[in-house]
Structures are given as C-alpha cells and as structure tokens.
C-alpha positions as CSV (number, residue, x, y, z in Angstrom):
1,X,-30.3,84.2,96.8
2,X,-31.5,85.1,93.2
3,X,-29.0,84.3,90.8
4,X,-28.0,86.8,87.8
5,X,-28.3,86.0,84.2
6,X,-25.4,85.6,82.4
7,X,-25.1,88.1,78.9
8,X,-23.3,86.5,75.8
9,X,-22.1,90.4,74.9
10,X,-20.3,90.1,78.5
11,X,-18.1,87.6,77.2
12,X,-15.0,87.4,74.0
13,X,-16.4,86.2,70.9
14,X,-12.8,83.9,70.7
15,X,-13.9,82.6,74.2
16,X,-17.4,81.2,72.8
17,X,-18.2,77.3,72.5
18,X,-21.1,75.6,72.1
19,X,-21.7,72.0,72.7
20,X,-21.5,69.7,69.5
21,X,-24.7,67.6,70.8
22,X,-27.3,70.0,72.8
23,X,-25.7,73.1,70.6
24,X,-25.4,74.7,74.6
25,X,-22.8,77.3,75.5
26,X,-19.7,76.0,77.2
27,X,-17.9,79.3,76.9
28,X,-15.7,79.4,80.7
29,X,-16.4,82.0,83.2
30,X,-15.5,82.8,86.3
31,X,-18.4,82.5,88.4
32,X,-18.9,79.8,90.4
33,X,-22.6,80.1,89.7
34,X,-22.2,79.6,86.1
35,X,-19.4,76.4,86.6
36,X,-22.0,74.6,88.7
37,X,-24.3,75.2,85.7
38,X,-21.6,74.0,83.1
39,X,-20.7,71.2,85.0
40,X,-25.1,69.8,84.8
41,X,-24.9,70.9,81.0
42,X,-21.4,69.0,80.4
43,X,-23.4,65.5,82.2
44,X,-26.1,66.1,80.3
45,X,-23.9,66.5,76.8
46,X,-22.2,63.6,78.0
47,X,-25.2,61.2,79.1
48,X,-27.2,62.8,75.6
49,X,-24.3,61.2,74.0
50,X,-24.5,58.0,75.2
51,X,-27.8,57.9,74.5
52,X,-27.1,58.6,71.1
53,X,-24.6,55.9,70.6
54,X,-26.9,53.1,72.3
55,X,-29.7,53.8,70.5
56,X,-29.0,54.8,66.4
57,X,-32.6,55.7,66.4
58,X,-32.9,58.9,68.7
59,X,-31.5,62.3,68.3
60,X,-28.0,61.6,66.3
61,X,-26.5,64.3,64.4
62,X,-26.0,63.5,60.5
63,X,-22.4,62.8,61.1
64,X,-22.8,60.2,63.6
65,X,-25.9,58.9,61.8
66,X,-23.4,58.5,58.7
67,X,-20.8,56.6,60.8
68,X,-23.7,54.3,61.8
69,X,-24.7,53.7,58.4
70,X,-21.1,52.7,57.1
71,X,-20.9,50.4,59.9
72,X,-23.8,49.1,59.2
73,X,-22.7,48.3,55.2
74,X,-19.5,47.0,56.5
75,X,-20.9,44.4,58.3
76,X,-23.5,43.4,55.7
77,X,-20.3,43.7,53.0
78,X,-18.1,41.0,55.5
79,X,-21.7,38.9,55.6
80,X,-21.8,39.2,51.9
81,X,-17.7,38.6,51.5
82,X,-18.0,35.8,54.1
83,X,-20.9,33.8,52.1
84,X,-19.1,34.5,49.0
85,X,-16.3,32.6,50.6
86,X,-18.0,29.4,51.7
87,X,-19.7,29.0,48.5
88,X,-15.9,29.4,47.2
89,X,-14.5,26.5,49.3
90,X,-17.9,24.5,48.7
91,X,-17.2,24.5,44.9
92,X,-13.4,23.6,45.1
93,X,-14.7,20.6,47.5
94,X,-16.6,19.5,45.0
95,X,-14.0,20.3,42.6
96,X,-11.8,18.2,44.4
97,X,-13.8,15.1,45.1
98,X,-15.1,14.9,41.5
99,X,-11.0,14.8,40.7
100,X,-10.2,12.0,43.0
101,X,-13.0,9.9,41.5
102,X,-11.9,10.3,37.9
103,X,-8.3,9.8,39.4
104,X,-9.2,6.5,41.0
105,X,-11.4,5.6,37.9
106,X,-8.8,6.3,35.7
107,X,-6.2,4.3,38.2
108,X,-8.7,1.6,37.6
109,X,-8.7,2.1,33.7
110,X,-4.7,1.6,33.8
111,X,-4.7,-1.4,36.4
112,X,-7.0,-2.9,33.8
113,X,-4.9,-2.6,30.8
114,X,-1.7,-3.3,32.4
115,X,-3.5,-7.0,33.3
116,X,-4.6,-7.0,29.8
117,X,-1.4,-6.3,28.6
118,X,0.3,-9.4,30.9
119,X,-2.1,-11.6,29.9
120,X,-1.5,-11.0,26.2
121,X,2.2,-10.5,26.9
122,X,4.5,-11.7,29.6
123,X,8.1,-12.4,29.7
124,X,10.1,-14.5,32.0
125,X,11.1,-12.7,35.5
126,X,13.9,-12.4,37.8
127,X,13.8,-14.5,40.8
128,X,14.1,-11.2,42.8
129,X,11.0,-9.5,41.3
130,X,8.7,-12.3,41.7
131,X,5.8,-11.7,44.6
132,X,6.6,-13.4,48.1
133,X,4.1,-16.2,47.7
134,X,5.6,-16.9,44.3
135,X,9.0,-17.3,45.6
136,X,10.0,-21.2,46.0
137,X,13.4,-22.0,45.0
138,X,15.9,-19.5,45.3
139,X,18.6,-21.1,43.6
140,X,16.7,-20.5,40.3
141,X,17.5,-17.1,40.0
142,X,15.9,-16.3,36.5
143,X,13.1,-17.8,33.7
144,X,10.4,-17.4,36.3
145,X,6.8,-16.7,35.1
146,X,5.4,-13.3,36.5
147,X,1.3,-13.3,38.2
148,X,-0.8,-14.5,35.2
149,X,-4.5,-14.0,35.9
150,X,-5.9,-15.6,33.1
151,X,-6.4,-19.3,33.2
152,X,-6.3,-19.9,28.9
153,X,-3.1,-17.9,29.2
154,X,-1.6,-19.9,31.9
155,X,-2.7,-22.7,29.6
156,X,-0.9,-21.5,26.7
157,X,2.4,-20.7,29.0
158,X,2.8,-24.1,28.9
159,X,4.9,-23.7,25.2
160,X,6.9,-21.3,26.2
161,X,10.2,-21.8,27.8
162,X,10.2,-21.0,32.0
163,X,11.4,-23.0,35.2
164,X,8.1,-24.8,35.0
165,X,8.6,-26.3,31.8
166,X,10.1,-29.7,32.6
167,X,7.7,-30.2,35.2
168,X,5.2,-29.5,33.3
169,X,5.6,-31.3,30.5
170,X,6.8,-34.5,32.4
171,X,3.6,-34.6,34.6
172,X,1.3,-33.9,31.2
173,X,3.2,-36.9,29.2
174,X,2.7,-39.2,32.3
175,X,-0.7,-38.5,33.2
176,X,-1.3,-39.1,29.2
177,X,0.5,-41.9,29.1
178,X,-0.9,-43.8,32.1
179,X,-4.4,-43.2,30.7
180,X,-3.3,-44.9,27.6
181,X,-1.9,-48.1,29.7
182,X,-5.0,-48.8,31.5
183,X,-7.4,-48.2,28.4
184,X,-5.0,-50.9,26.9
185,X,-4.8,-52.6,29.7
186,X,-9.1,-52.8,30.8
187,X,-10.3,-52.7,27.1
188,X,-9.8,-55.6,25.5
189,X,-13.1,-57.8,25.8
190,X,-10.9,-61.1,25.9
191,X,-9.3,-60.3,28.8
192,X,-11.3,-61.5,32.0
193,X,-10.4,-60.2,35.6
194,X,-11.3,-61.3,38.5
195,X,-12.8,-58.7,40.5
196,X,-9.9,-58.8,43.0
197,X,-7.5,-58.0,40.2
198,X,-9.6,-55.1,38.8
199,X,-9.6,-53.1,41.6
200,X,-6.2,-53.7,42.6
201,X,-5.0,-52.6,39.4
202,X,-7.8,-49.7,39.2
203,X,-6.5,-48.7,42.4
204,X,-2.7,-48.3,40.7
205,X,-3.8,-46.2,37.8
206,X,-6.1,-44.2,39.4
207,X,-3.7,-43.2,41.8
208,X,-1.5,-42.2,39.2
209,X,-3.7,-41.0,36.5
210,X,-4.7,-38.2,39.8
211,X,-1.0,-37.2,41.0
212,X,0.0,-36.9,37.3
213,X,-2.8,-34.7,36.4
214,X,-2.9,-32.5,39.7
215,X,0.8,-32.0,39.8
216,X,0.2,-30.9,36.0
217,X,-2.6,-28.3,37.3
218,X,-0.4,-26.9,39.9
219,X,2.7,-26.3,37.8
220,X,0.6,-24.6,35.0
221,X,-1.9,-22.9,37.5
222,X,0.1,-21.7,40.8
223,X,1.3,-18.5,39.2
224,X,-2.4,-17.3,38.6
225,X,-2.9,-15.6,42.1
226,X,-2.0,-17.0,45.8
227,X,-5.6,-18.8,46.2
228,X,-5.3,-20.9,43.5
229,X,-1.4,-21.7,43.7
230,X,-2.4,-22.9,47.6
231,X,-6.0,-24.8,46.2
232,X,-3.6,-26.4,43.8
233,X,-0.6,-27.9,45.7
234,X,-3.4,-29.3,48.4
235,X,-4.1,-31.5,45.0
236,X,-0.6,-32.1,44.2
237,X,0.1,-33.2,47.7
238,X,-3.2,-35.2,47.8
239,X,-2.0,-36.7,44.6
240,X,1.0,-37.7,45.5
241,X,-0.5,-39.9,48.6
242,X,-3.1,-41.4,46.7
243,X,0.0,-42.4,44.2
244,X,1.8,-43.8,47.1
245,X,-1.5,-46.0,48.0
246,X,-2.1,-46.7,44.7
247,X,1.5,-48.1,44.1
248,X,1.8,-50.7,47.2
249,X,-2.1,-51.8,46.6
250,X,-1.2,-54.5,43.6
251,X,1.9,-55.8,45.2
252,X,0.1,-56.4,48.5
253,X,-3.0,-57.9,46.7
254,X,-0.8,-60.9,44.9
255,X,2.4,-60.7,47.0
256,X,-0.6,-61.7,50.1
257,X,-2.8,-63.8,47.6
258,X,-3.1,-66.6,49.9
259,X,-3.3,-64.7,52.5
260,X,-6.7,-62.4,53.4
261,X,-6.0,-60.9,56.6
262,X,-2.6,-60.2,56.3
263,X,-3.3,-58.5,52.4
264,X,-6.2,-56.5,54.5
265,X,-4.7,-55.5,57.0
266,X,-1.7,-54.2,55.1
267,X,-4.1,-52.1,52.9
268,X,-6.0,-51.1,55.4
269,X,-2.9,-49.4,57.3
270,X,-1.3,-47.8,54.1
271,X,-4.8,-46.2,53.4
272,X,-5.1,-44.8,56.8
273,X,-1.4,-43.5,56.4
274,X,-2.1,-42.1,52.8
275,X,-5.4,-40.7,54.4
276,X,-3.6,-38.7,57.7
277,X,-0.9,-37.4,54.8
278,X,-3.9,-36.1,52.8
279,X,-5.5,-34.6,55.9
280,X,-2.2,-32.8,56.6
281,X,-1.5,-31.3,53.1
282,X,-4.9,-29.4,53.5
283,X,-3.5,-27.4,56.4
284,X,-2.5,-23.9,54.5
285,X,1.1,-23.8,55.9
286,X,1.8,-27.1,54.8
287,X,2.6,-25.5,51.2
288,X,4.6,-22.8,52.7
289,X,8.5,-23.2,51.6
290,X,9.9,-23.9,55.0
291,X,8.2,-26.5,55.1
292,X,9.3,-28.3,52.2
293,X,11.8,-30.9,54.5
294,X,8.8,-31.7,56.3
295,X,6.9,-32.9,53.3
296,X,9.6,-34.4,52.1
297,X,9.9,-36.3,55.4
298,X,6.2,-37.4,55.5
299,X,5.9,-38.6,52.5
300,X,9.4,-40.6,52.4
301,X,7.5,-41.9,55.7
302,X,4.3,-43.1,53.8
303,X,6.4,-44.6,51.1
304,X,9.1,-46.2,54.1
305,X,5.8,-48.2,55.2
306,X,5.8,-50.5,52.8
307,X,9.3,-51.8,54.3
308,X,7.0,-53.8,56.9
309,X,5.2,-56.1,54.2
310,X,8.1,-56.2,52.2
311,X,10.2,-57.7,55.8
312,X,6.9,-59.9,56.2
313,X,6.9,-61.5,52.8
314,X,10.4,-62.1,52.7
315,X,10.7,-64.2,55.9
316,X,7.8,-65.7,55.7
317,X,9.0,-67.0,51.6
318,X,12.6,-66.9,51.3
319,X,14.9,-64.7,49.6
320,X,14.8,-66.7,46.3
321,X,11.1,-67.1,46.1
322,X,10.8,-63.5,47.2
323,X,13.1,-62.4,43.9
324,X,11.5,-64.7,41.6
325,X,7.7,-64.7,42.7
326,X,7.7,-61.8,44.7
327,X,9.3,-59.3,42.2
328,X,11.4,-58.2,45.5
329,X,14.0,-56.3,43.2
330,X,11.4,-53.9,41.7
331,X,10.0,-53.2,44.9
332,X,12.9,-52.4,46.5
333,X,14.1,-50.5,43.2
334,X,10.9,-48.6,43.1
335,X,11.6,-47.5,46.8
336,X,14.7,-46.4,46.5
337,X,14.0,-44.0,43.6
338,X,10.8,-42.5,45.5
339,X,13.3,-42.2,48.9
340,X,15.8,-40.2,46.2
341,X,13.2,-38.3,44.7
342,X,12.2,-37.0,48.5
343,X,15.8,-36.3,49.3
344,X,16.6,-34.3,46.1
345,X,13.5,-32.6,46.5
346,X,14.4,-31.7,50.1
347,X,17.6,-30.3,49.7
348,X,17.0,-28.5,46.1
349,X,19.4,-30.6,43.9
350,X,21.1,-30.0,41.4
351,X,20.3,-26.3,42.0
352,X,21.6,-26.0,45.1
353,X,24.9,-27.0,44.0
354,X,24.9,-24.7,41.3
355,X,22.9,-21.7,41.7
356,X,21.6,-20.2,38.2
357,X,22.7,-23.2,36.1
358,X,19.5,-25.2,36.2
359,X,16.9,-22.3,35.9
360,X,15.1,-23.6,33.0
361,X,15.7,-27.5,32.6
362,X,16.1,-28.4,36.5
363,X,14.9,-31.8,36.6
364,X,14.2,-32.1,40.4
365,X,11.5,-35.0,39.7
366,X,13.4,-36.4,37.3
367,X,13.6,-39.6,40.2
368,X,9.9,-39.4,40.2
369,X,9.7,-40.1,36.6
370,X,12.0,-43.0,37.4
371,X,9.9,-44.0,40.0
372,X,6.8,-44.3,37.5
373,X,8.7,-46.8,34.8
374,X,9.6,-48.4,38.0
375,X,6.1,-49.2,39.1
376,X,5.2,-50.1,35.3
377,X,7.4,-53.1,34.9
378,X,6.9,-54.2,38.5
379,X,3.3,-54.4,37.6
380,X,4.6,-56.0,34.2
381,X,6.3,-58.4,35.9
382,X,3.5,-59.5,38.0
C-alpha cells in the first residue's frame, strides 16, 4: 500500500512544531500513518539527544554547547578555589608552628630569667610551698630556703638567716675546729708517737674532720636540686658512721693496750658495723623522711656496740680502775649524749612540741655538738 504525502498547507499554522534537535515537524495528525512516523522521529530526537549530551563534541546546538562550557569553567573555578584553599591552610600551618616555636623559645627565655632572678634573689619560704623532696620537718612551718640552682649562691646562703642556719654553722665551726686540734695535736716535731697511737688518733680526727664537713655540704647543698640533696645526705650518713668508728677506735686501742686480740677484734667488729651502716645509707630510700626512726635506730645501734667492750673492760678491771684508768665516765657520758642526739632527732624535738616556734634556731643536733666536746676531753683525758 503506497502511502500519501503529507502537505504542511493541510495543516493550522498554530498546530506547527518542529523538533528543537533534528529541527523535524512534530505538528499532530490524525493519521495513523503519520503517528507511526512521529513516533521513529521522536526516538530518533530523543536518542540524537543523548548523543549530544554524551559526547560535547558532536552535533550540540549553541545553547547546549554554552551549558557545557560553563560547566566546564565551574569545575576548573572549584579546582582553582580548592588549590587556593590548601595553599591557605598550608600557610597558617606554618604560621602556626613557627608561633609555637617562638612561644616555647620565649617560655625558655622566661624559665631562664626567673632562675636567674632566684639565684640573685631568694627569700625564705613557707613550709607549704616548698617542693615534695624538699619537705623534711613539718613542724618548721616557715624560714625555709626555696630550689637554689647555683652552687656559689647556695654558698653564700649560708649568711643569711633560714632553718639551716644552726646546722650549718655548727657543722662548719666543728669541722674547722677539729682540723685545728689535730694540726696542734700531730705538728709539733717534739712530740713522738708510736705508730699505734698515730693511727688510733688519726682514725678519731679523720672520722670527725669527714662527718663535720659532709654534714656541712648537705645542709648548704640539699636545696640545690633532688640529685644532689640525695648525693649529699649518702655523705652525711656515711659521715656520721665513720664518726662513730672513729670515736670508739682510741678508747679500744689503750683501754685493750695489753691486750692484742681482744683490741682487734673489737675494731674489727665496729668497722664491719660502721661499714654495713655505710652500705645501707647508699640505698636512695634510706634518705626518704619516713625513714628517719629507722636511721635513727641504726645508728643508736652502731653507737650501742660499744656497750660490749665497755662490759668487757669493766669486769675484767674493776669499777675503780675502770673510772680512773679507763676514763669509764666519759665513755659512758659520750654515749648517752649520742643515744639523746638519735632520740631527739627521731621524734623532731623541740619542734614537735611546739610547732612554728623553733623554725629558725632549732637546735636538733645540739646533743651532737655535746657529743663532740665529749669525745675531746675523753681523748684529753687519755
């Protein structure tokens, strides 16, 4: 069947439409013909289109090419506006890190001139503001010195008043004055010692010539920083054995003249009780405050030693011969101060009794310094 051409003038200029992508008519009609051929130009419009939006490069109408080329600058302007932003946050990075480092540096800067400050200038501190490991006795509630890192200033505290003073200066004047006794004492060229008595008495001063001096160190030094407060009372402790030693070393030597293996034997256990207390105050704890009625305890303990020889040498001699020969009464006298010297020192008195009173001029080795003029005129006396 042949099919009949369709004639525009046949149909309402109003009715007319052409296709926006082939330009073909899509005007209706009626015949069933001319649907069947709308329907293949419609899918053709429709795939042409298609087409068209895959592939920017074919047969695009100016509009569309337009749209495409607007896309195209908006996603180059967000790859443009998105660099732009990286670079942004890569500078205020920067920006940022080169801050912290002048912040830190000038952190630094201040850190350094507050500690040059304190060591040109420090005043006496509240008990409570003190650092833990400079906190010792707290019934001395004020005149303590703050953290002093510098050694010549810690030196010069030493003329100012704070709760170290009278230690200090009791430990300097005996160390000083000890030195002076056996310069007096081994000097002169007329006076001839057997060997025997040279060492015993070397043994004395030396032994208190070293406690002296270390305690001095440590009460001057400790509030420098942690480390050397604990290198320092390890010396003060060691000192304080080797004072012990020192001490019972001359009365053994003439109290057991006549007698070589009891004098050695007696010498030889002191020293290895004065060495086990020295091995034990090098353990780090053993300076810790709670353990202050334990040191106490071991060293009352060292001193208590010397009860043996003294028990020995009066039974073997009698009680008059021990007073008169055996300067019994010094001994004893110089055992009793040290044994009150560990007990005051244990139990924090006078402080303890009145808390705030004794800040400054607590004395609590005052019975130490006793102890010392003891030992002088027992070694006078012998």
């Amino acid at each position: 069947m042949e099919l009949l051409p369709v004639h525009e003038n046949l149909l309402p200029e109003s009715e007319t439409d052409v296709c926006s992508t082939c330009g073909a008519d899509k005007s209706p009609t009626d015949s069933p013909v001319d649907m069947s051929i709308d329907n293949q130009n419609n899918l053709s419009c429709g795939l042409r289109a298609r087409h068209v939006r895959r592939t920017p490069n074919g047969n695009a109408t100016k509009g569309e090419k337009a749209d495409l080329e607007s896309s195209s600058e908006e996603e180059s302007s967000s790859d443009e506006s998105s660099s732009d932003a990286e670079n942004i946050l890569d500078d205020i990075k920067q920006e940022g890190k080169a801050a912290i480092a002048a912040g830190k540096e000038m952190l630094h800067d201040a850190s350094d001139k507050a500690q040059e400050v304190i060591r040109k200038v420090w005043e006496a501190t509240p008990f409570s503001h003190l650092p833990d490991w400079l906190k010792d006795n707290d019934y001395l509630h004020s005149g303590h010195r703050p953290q002093i890192e510098s050694f010549a200033e810690c030196f010069r505290s030493i003329f100012s008043i704070h709760t170290e003073t009278g230690n200090i200066w009791t430990h300097l004047i005996g160390c000083i004055l000890f030195i002076g006794i056996a310069v007096y004492f081994f000097l002169p060229a007329e006076q001839e010692f057997p060997a025997g008595e040279k060492w015993a008495f070397a043994a004395f001063f030396a032994g208190a010539i070293v406690c002296m001096g270390f305690s001095f160190l440590y009460h001057t030094l400790y509030c420098h920083s942690e480390r050397v407060g604990l290198v320092f009372g390890k010396l003060d402790y060691c000192g304080i054995s080797l004072l012990i030693l020192g001490s019972f070393v001359p009365w053994l030597h003439y109290s057991f003249y006549c007698h070589q293996l009891e004098k050695y034997t007696y010498i030889g256990i002191i020293s290895v009780l004065s060495t086990s207390c020295i091995v034990v105050s090098l353990w780090n704890k053993f300076s810790e405050p709670a353990f202050r009625p334990i040191r106490a305890f071991i060293f009352s303990c060292l001193g208590a030693s010397g009860v043996v020889p003294t028990l020995h040498y009066t039974i073997a001699n009698g009680w008059e011969k021990s007073v008169n020969e055996g300067s019994l009464y010094w001994i004893l006298t110089m055992g009793a101060l040290y044994l009150l010297g560990a007990l005051c020192y244990a139990a924090r008195v006078p402080e303890r009794w009145y808390p705030g009173q004794f800040d400054i001029w607590v004395w609590k080795k005052m019975s130490g310094r006793l102890f010392f003029l003891m030992e002088i005129q027992a070694v006078v006396r012998s």
